[in-house]
C-alpha positions as a printed NumPy array, in Angstrom:
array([[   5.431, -176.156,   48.978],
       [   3.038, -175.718,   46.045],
       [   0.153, -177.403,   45.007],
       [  -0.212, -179.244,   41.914],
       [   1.466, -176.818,   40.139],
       [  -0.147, -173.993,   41.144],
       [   1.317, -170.843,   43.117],
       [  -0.811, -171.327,   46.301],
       [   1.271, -171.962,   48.807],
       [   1.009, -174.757,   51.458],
       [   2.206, -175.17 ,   54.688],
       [   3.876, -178.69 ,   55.411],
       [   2.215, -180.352,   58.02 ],
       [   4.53 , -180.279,   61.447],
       [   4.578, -183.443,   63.503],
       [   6.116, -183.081,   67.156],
       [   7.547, -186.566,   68.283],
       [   8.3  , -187.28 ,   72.111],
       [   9.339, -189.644,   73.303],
       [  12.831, -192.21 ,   74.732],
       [  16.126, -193.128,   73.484],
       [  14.283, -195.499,   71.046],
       [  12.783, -191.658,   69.41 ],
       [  16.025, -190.127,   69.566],
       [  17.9  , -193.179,   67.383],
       [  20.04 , -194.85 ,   70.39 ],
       [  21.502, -197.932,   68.308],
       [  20.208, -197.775,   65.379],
       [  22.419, -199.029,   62.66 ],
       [  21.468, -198.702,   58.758],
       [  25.321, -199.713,   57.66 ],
       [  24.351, -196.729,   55.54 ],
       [  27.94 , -194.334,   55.096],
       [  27.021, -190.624,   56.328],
       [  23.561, -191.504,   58.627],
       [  24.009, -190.295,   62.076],
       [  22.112, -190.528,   65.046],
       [  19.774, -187.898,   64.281],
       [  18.666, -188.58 ,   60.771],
       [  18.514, -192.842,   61.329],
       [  16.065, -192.228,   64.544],
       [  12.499, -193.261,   63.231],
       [  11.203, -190.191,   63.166],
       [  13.634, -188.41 ,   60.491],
       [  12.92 , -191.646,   58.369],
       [   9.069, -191.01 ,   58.57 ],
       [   9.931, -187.486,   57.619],
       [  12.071, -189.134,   54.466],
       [   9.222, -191.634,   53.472],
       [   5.625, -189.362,   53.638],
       [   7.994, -186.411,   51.806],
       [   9.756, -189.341,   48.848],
       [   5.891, -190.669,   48.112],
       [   4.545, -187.051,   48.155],
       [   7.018, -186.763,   45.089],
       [   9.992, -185.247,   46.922],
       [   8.31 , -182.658,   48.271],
       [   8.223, -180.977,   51.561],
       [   5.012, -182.375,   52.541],
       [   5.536, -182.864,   56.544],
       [   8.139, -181.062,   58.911],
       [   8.863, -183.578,   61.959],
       [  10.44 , -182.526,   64.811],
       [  12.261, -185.09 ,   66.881],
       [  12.394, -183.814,   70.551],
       [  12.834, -187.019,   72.09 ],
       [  15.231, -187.629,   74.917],
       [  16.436, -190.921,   76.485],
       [  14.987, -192.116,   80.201],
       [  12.092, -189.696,   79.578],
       [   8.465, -190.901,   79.413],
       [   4.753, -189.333,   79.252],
       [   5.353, -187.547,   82.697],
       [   8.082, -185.635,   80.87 ],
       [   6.032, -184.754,   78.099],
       [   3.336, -183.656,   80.303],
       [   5.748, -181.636,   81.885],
       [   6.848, -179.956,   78.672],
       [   3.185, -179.254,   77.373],
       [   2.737, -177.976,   80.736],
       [   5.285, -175.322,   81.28 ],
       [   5.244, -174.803,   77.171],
       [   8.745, -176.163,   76.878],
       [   8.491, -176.569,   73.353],
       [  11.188, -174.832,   70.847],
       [   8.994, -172.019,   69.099],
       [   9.424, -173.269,   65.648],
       [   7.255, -176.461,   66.911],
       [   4.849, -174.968,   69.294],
       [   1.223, -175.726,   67.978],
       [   2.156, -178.798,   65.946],
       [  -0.535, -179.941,   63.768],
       [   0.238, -183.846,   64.833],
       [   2.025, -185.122,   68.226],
       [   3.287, -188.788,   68.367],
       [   3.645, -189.639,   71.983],
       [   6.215, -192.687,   71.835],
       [   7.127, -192.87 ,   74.962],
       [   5.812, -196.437,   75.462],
       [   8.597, -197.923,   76.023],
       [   9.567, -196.134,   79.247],
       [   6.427, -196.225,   80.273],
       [   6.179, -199.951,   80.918],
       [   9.589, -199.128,   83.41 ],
       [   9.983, -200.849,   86.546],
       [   9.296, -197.654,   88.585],
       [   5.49 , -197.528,   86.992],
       [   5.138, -200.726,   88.085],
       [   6.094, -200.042,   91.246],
       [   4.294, -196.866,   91.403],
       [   0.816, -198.864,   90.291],
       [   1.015, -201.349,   92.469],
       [   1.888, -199.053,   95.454],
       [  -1.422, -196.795,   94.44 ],
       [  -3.111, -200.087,   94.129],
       [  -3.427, -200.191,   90.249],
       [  -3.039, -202.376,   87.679],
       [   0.22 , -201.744,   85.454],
       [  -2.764, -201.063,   82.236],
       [  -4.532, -198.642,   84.426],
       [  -1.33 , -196.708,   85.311],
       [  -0.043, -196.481,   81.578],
       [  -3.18 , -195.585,   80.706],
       [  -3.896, -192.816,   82.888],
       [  -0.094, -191.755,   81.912],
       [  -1.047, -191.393,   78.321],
       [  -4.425, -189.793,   79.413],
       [  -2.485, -186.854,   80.997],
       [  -0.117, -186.518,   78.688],
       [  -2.901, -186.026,   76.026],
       [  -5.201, -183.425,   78.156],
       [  -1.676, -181.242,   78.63 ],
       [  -0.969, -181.443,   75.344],
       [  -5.01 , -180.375,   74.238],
       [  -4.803, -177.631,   76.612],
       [  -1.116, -175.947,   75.109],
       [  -1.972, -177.168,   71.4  ],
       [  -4.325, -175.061,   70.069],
       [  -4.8  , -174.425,   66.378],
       [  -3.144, -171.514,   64.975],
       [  -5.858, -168.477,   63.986],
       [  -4.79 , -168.524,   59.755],
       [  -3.777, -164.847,   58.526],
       [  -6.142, -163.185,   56.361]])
């Protein structure tokens, strides 16, 4: 990626998405011939939109590691024990969209057994996930 026409080089920007079977692309339909799961998920289209109105170019990398029945206790388990694929590790962006799975029956069951409200358990969900992910995600040191 270059710059305005210049030869500095640019790094795209890499965005690491987690998150369900919504993430991943489970029924999604375009009617478009070719499109499979992978690139009609959400994510691949973000990918497809930021890079078309940067001109074509490769402005953002996203990287779709989304699984379905997962949810932020997953993801905290892959910042955690630094499951991520080494092309990814250190994204500059992560989307948690686990939301979905989050709302599940079992957190409900789980906040109302530890005497929570279902907001207060989704909440501190997210709030781990996030601290795992600060304490794995540091900012790469840029070569001299």
């Amino acid at each position: 990626l270059t710059h305005g026409g210049s030869d500095t080089r640019i790094d795209p920007v890499r965005i690491l998405v987690l998150g369900g079977s919504v993430t991943v692309g489970v029924n999604c339909v375009t009617g478009i011939p070719g499109y499979t799961l992978k690139n009609c998920s959400w994510p691949s289209r973000l990918e497809d939109l930021v890079n078309s109105l940067a001109g074509g170019i490769g402005l953002v990398e996203v990287h779709n590691l989304a699984s379905g029945g997962t949810n932020s206790a997953t993801g905290q388990v892959i910042m955690e024990y630094e499951l991520l694929p080494a092309n990814i590790r250190n994204p500059d962006i992560i989307i948690n969209a686990y939301s979905t799975n989050d709302m599940h029956i079992t957190t409900i069951n789980e906040a109302s057994s530890n005497n929570q409200t279902l907001k207060e358990k989704t909440f501190f969900k997210a709030l781990v996930f996030v601290r795992s992910a600060l304490q794995v995600c540091s900012p790469q040191e840029s070569s001299p």
